[in-house]
PyMOL Python script that loads the backbone (N, CA, C, O; Angstrom):
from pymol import cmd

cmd.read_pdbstr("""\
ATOM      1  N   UNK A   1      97.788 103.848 124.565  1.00  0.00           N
ATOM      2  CA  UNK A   1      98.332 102.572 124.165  1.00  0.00           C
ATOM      3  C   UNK A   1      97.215 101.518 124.070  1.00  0.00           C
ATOM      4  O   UNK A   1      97.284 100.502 123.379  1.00  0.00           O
ATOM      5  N   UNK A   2      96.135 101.893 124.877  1.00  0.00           N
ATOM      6  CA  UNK A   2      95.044 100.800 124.884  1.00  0.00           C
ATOM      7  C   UNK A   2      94.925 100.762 123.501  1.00  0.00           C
ATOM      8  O   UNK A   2      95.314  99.822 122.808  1.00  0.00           O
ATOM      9  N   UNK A   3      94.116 102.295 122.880  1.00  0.00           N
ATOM     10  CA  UNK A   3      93.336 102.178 122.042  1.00  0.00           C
ATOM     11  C   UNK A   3      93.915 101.682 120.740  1.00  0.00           C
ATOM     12  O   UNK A   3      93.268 101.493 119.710  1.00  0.00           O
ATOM     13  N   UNK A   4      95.703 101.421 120.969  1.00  0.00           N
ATOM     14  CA  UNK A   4      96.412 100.995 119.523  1.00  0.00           C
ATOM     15  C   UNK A   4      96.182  99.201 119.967  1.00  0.00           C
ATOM     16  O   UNK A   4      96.197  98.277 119.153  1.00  0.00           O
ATOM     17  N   UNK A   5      96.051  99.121 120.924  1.00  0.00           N
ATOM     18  CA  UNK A   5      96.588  97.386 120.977  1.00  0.00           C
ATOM     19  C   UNK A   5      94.969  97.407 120.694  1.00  0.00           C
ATOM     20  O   UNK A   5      94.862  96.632 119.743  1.00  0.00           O
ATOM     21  N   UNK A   6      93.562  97.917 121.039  1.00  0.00           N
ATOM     22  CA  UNK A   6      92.121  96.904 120.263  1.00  0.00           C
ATOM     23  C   UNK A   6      92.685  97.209 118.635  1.00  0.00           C
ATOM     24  O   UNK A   6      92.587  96.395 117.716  1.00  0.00           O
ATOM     25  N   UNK A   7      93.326  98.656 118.526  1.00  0.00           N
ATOM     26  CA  UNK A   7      93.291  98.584 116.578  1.00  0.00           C
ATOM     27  C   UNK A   7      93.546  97.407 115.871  1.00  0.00           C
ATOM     28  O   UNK A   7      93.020  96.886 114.888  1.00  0.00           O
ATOM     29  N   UNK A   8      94.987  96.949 117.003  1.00  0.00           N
ATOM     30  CA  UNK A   8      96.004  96.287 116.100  1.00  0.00           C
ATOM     31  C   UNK A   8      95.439  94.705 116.292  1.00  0.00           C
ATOM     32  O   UNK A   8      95.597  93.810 115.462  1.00  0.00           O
ATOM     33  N   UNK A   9      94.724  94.578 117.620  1.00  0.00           N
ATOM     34  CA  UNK A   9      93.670  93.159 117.620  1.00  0.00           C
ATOM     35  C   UNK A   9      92.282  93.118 117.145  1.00  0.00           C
ATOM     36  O   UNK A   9      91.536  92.140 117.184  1.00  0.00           O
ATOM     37  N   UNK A  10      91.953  94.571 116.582  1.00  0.00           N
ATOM     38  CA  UNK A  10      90.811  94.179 114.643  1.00  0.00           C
ATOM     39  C   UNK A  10      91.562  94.197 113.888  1.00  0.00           C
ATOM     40  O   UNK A  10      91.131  93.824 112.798  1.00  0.00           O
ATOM     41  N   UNK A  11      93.208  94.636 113.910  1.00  0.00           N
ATOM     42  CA  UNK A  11      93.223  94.031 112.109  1.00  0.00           C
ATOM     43  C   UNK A  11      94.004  92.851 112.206  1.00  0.00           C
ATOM     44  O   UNK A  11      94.280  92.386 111.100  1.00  0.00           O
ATOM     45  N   UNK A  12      94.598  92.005 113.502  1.00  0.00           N
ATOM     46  CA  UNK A  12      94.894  90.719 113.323  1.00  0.00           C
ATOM     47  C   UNK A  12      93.290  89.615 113.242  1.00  0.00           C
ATOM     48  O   UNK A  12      93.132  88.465 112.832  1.00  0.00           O
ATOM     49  N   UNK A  13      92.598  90.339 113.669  1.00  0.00           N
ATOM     50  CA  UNK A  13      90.912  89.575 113.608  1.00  0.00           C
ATOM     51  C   UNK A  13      90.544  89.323 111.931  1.00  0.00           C
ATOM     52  O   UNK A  13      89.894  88.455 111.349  1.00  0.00           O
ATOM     53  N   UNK A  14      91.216  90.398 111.524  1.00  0.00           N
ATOM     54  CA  UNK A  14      90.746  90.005 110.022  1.00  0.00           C
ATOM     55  C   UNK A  14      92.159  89.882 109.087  1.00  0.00           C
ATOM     56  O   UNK A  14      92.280  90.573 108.075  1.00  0.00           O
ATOM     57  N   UNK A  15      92.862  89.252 109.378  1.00  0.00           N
ATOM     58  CA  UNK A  15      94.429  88.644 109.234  1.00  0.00           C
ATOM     59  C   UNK A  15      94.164  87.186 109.484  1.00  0.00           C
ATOM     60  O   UNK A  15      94.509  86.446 108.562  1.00  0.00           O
ATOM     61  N   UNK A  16      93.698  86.699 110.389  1.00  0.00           N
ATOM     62  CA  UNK A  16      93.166  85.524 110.988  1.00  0.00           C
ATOM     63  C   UNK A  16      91.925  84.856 110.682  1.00  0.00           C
ATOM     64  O   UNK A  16      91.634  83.715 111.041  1.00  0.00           O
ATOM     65  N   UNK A  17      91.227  85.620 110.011  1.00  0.00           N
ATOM     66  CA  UNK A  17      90.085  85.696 109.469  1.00  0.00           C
ATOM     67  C   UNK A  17      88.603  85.201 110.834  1.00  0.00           C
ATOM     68  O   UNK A  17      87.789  84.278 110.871  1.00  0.00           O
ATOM     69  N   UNK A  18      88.863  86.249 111.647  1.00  0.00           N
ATOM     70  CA  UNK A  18      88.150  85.085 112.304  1.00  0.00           C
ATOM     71  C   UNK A  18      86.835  85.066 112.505  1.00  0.00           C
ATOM     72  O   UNK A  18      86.192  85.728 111.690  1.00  0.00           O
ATOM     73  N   UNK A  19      86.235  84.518 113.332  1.00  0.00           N
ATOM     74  CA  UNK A  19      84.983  84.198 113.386  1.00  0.00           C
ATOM     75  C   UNK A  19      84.133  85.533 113.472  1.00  0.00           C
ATOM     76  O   UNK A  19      84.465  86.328 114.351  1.00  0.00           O
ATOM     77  N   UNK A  20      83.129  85.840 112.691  1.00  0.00           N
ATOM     78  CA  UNK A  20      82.690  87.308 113.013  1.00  0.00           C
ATOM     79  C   UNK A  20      81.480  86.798 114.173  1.00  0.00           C
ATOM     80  O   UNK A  20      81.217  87.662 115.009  1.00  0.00           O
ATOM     81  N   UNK A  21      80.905  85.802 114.271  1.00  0.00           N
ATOM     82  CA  UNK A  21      80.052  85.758 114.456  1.00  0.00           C
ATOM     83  C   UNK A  21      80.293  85.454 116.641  1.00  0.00           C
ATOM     84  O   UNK A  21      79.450  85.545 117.534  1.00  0.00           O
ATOM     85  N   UNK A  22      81.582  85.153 116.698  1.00  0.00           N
ATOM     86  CA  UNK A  22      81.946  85.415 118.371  1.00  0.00           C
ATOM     87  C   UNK A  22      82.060  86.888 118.383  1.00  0.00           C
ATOM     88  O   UNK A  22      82.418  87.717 117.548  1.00  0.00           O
ATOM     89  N   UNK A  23      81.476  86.964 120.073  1.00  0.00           N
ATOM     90  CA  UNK A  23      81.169  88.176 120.431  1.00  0.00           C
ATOM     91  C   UNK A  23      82.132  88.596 120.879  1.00  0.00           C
ATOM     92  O   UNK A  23      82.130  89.814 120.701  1.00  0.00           O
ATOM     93  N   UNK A  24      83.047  88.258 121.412  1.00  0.00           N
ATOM     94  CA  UNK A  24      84.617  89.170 121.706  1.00  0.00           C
ATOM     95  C   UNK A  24      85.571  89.490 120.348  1.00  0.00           C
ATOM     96  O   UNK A  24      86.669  90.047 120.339  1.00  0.00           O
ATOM     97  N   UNK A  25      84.821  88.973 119.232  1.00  0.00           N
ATOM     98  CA  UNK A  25      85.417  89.508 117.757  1.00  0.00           C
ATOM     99  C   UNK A  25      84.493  90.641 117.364  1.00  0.00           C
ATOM    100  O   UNK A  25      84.987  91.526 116.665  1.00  0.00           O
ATOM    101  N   UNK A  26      83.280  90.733 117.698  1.00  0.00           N
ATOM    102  CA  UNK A  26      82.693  91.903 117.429  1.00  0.00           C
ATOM    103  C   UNK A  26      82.865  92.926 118.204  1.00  0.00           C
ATOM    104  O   UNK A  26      82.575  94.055 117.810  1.00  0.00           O
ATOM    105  N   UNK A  27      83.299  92.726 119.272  1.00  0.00           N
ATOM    106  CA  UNK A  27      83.275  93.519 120.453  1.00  0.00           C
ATOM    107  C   UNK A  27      85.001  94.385 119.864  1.00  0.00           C
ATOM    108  O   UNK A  27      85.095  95.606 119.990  1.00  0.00           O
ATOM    109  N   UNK A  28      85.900  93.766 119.415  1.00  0.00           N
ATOM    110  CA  UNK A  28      87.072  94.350 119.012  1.00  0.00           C
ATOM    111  C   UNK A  28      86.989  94.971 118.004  1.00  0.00           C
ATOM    112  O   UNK A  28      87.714  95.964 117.944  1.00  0.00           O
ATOM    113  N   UNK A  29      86.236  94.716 116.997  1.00  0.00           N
ATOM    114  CA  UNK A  29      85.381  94.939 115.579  1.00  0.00           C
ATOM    115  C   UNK A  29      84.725  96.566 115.518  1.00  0.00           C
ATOM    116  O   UNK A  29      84.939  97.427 114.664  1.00  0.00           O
ATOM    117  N   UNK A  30      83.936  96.629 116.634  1.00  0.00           N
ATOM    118  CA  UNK A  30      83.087  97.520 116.443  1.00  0.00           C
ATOM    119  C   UNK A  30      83.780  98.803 117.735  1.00  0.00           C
ATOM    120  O   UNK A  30      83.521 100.006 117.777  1.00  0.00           O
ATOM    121  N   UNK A  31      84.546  98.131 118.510  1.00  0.00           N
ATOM    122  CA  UNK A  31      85.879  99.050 119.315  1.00  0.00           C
ATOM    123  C   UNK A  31      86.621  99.171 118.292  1.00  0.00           C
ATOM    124  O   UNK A  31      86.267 100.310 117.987  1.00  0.00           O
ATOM    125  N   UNK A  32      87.665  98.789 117.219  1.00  0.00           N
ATOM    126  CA  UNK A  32      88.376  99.080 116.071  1.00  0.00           C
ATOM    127  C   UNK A  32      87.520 100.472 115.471  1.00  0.00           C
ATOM    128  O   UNK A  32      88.077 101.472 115.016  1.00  0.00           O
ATOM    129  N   UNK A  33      86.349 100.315 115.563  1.00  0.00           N
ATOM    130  CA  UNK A  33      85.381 100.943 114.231  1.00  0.00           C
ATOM    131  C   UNK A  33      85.185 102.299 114.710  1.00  0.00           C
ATOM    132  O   UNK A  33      85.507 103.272 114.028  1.00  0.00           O
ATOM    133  N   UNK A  34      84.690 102.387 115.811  1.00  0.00           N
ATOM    134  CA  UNK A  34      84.559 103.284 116.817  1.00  0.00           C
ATOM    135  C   UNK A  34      85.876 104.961 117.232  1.00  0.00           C
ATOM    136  O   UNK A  34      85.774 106.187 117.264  1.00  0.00           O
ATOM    137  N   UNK A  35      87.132 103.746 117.493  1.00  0.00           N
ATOM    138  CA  UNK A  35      88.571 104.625 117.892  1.00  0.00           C
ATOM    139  C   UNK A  35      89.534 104.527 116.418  1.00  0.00           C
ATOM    140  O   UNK A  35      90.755 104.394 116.497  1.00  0.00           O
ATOM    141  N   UNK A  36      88.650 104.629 114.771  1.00  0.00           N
ATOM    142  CA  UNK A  36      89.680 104.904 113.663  1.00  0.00           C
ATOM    143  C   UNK A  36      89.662 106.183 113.515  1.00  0.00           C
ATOM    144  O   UNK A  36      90.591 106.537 112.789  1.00  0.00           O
ATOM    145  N   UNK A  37      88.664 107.513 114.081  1.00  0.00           N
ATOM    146  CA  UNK A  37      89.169 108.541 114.200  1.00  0.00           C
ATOM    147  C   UNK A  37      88.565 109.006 112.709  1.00  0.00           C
ATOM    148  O   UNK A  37      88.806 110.155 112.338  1.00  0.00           O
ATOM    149  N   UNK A  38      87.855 108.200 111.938  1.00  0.00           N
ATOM    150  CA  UNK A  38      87.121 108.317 111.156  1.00  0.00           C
ATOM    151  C   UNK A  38      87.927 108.411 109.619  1.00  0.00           C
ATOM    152  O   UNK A  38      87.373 108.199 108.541  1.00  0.00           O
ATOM    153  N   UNK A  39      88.805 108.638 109.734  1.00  0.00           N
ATOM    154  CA  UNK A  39      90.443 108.802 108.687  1.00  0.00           C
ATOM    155  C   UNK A  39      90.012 107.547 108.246  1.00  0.00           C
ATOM    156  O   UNK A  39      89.236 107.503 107.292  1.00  0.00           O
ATOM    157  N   UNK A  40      90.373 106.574 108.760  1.00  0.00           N
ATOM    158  CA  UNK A  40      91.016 104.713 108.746  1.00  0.00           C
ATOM    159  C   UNK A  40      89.382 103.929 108.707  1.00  0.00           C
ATOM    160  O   UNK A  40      89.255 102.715 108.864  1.00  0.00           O
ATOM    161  N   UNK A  41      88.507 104.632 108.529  1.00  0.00           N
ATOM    162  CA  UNK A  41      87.641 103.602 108.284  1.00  0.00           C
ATOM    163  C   UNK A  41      87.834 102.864 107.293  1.00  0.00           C
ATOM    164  O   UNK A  41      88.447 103.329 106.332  1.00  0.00           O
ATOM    165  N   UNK A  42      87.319 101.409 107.273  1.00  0.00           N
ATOM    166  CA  UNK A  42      87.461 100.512 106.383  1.00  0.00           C
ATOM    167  C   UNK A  42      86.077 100.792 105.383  1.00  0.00           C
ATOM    168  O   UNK A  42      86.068 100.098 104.367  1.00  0.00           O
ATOM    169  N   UNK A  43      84.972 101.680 105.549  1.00  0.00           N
ATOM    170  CA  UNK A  43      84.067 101.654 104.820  1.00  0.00           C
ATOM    171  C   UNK A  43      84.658 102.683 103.310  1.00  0.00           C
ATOM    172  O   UNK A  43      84.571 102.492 102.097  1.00  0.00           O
ATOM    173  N   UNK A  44      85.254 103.786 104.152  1.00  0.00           N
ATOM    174  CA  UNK A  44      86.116 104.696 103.574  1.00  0.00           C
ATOM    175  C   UNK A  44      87.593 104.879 103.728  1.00  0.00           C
ATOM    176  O   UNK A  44      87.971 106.004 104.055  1.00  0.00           O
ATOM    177  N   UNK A  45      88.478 103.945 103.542  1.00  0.00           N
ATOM    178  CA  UNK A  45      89.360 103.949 103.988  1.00  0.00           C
ATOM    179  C   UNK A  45      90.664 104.890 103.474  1.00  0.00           C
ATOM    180  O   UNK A  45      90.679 105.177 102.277  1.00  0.00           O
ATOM    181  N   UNK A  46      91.920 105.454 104.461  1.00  0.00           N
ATOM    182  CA  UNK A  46      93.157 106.223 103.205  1.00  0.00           C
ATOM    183  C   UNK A  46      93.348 105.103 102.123  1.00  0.00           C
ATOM    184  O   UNK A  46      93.080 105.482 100.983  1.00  0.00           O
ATOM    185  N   UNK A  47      93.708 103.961 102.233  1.00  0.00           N
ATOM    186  CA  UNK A  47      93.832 103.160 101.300  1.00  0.00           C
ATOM    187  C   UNK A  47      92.826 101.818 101.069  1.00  0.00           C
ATOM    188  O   UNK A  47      92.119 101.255 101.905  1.00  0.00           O
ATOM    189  N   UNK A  48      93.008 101.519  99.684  1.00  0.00           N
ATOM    190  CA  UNK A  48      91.701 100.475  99.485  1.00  0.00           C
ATOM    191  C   UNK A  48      92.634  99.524  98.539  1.00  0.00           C
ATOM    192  O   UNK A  48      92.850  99.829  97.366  1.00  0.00           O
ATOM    193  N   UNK A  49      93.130  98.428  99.103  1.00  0.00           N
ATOM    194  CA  UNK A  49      93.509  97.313  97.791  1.00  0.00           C
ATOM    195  C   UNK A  49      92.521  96.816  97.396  1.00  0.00           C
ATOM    196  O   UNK A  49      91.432  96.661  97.949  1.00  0.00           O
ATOM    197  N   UNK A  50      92.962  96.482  96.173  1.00  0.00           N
ATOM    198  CA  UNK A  50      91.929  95.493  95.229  1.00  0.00           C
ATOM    199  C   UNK A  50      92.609  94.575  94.303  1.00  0.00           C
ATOM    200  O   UNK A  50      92.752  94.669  93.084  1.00  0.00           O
ATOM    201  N   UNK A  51      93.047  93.557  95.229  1.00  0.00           N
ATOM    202  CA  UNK A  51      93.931  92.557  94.347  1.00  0.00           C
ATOM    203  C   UNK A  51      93.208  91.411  96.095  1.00  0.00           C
ATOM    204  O   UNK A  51      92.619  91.657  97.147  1.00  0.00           O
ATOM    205  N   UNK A  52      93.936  89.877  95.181  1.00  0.00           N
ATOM    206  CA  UNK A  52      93.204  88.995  96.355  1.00  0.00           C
ATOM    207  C   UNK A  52      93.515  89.658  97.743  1.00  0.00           C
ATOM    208  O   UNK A  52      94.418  90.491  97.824  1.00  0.00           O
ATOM    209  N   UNK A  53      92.699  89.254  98.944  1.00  0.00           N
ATOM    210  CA  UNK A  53      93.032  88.971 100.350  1.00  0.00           C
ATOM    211  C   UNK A  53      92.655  91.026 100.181  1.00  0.00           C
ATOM    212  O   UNK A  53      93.571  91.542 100.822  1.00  0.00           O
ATOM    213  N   UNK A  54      92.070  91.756  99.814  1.00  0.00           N
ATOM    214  CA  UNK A  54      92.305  92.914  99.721  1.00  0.00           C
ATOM    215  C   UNK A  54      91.656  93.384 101.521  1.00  0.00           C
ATOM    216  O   UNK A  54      92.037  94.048 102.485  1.00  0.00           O
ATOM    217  N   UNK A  55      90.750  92.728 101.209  1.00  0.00           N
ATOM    218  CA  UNK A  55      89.622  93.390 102.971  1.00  0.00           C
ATOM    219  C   UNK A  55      90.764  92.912 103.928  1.00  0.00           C
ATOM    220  O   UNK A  55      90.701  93.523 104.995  1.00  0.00           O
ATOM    221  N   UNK A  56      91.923  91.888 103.869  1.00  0.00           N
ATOM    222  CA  UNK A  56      92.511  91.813 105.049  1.00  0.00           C
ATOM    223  C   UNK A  56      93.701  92.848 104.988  1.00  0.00           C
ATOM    224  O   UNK A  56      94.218  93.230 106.038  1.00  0.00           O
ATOM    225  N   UNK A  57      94.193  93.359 103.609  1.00  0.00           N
ATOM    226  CA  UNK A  57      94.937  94.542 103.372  1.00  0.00           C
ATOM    227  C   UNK A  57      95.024  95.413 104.045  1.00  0.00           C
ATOM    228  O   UNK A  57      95.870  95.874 104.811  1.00  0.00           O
ATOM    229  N   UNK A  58      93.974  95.668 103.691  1.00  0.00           N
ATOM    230  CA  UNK A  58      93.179  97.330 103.855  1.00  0.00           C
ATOM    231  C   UNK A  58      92.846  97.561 105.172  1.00  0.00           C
ATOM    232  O   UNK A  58      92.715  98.687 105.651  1.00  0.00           O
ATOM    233  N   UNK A  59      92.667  96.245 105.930  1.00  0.00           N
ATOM    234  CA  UNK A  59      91.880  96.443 107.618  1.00  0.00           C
ATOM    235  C   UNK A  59      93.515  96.481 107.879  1.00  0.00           C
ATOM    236  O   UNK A  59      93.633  97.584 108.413  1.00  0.00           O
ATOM    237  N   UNK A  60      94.897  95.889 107.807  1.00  0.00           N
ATOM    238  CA  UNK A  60      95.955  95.967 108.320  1.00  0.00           C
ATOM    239  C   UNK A  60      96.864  97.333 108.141  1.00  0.00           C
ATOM    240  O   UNK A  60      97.754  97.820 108.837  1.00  0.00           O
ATOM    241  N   UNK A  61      96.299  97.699 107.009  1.00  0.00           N
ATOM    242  CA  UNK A  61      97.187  98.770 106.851  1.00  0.00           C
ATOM    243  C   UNK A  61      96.276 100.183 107.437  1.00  0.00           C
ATOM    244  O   UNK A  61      97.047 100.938 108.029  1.00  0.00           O
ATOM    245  N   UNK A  62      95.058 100.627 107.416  1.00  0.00           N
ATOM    246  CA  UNK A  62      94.396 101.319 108.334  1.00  0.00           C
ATOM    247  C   UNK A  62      94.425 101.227 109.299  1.00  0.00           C
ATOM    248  O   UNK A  62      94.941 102.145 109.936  1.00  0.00           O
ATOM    249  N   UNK A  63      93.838  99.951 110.075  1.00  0.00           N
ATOM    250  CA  UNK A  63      94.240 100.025 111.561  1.00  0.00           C
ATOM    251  C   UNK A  63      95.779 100.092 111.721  1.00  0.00           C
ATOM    252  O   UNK A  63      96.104 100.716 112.731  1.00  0.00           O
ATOM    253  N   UNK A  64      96.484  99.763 111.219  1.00  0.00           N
ATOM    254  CA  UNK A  64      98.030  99.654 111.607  1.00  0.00           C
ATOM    255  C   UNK A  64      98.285 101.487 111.599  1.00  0.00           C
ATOM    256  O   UNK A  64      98.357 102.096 112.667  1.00  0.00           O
ATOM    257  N   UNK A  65      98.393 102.161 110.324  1.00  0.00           N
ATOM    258  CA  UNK A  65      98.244 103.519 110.671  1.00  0.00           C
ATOM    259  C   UNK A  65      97.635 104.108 111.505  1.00  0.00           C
ATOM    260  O   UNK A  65      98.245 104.987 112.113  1.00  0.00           O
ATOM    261  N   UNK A  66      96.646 103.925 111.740  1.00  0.00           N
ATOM    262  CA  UNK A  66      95.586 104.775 113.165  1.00  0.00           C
ATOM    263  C   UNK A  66      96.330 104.113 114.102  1.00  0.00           C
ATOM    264  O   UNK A  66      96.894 105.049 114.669  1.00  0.00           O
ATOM    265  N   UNK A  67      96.817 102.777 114.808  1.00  0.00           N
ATOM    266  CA  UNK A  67      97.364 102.595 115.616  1.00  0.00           C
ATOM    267  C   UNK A  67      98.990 103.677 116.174  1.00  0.00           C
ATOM    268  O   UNK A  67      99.507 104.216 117.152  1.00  0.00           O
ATOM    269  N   UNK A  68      99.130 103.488 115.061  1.00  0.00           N
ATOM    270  CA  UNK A  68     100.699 104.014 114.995  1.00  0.00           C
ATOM    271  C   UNK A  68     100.195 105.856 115.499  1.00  0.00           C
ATOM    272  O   UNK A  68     100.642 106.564 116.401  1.00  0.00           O
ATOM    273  N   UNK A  69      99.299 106.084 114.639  1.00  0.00           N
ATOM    274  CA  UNK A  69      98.842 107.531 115.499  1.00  0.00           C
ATOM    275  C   UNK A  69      98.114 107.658 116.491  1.00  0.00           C
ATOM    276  O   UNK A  69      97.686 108.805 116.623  1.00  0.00           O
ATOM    277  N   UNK A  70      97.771 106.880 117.314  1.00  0.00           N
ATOM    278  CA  UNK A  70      97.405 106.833 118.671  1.00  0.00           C
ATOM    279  C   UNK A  70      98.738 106.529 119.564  1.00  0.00           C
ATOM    280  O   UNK A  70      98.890 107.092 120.648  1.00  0.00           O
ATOM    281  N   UNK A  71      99.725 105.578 119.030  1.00  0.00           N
ATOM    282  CA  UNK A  71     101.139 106.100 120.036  1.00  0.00           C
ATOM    283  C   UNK A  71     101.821 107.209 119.927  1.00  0.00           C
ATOM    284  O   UNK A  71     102.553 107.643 120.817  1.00  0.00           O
ATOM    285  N   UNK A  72     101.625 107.761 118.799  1.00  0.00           N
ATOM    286  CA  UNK A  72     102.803 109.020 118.390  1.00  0.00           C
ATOM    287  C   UNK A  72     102.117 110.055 119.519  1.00  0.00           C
ATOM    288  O   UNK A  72     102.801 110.423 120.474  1.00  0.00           O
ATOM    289  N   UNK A  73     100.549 110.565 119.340  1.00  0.00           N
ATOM    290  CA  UNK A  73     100.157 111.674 119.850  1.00  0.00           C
ATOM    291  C   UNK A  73      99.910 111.153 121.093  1.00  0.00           C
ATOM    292  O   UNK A  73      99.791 111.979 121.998  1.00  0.00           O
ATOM    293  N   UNK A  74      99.789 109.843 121.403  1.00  0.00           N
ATOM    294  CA  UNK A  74     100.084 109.297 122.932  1.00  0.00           C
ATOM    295  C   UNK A  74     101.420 110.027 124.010  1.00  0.00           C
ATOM    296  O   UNK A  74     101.435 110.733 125.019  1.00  0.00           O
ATOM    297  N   UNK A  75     102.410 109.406 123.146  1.00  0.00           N
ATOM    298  CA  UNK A  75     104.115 109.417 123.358  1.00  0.00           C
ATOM    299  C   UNK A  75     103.772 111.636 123.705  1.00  0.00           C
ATOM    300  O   UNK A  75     104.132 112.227 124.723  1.00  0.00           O
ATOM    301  N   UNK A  76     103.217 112.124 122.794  1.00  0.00           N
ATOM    302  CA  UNK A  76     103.405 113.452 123.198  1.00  0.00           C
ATOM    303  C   UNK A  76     102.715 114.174 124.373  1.00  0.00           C
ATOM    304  O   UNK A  76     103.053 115.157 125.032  1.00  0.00           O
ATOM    305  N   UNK A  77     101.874 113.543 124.409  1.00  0.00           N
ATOM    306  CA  UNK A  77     101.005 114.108 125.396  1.00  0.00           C
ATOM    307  C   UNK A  77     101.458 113.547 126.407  1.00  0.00           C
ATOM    308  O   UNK A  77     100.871 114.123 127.323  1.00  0.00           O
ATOM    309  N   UNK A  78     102.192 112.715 126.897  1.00  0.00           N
ATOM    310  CA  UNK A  78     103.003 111.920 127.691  1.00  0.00           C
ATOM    311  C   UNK A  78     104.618 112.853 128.217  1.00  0.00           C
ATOM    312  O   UNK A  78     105.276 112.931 129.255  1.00  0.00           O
ATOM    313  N   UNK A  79     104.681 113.259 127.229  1.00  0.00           N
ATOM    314  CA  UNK A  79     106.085 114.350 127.514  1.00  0.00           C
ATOM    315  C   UNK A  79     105.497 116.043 127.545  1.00  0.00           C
ATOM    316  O   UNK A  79     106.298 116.943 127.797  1.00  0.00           O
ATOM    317  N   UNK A  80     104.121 116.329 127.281  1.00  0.00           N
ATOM    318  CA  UNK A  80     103.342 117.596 127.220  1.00  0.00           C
ATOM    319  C   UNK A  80     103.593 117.171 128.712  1.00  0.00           C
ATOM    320  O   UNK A  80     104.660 117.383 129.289  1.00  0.00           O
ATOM    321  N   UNK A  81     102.753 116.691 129.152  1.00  0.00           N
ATOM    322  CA  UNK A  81     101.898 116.450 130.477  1.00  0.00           C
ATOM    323  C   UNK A  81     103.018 116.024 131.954  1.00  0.00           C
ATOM    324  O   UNK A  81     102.795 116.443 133.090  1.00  0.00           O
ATOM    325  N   UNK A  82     104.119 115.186 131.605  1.00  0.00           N
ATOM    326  CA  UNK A  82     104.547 114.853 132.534  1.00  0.00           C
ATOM    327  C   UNK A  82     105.840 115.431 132.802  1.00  0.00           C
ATOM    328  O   UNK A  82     106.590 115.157 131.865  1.00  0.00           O
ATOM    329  N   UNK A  83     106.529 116.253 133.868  1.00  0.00           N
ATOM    330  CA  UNK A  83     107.222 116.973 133.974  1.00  0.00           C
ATOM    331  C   UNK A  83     108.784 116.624 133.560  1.00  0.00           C
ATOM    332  O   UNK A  83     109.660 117.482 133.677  1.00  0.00           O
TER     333      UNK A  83
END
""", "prot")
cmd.dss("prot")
cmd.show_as("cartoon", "prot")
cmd.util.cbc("prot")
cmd.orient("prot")
């Protein structure tokens, strides 16, 4: 659950547009970048808009997917593991 709530606080970071240049925005930035599992990168992303506001698109709807699959296989390993 951690690793969905930094996803889902880099892609409200770039929803918000915020400051890149504070270090607890990079620090979520480059934790986002780190736990996309390499699928959801924004360099390469599953999806890429290209219409206005597209980079805040594309960071919401990647991280939002990788998030969403860090609870699903969370939620299982949670009912694997616990009796």
């Amino acid at each position: 659950m951690t690793l969905a709530l930094v996803l889902a606080a880099a892609a409200f970071s770039f929803a918000l547009d915020a400051n890149v240049n504070n270090d607890l925005v990079k620090l979520v930035r480059d934790l986002a970048n780190a736990f996309d599992l390499g699928f959801f990168d924004l360099d390469e992303p599953v999806k890429r808009f290209k219409n206005p506001n597209s980079d805040v698109k594309t960071a919401l709807f990647n991280y939002g997917i990788a998030a969403v699959v860090y609870l699903i296989v969370g939620r299982f390993l949670e009912r694997l593991i616990r009796p």
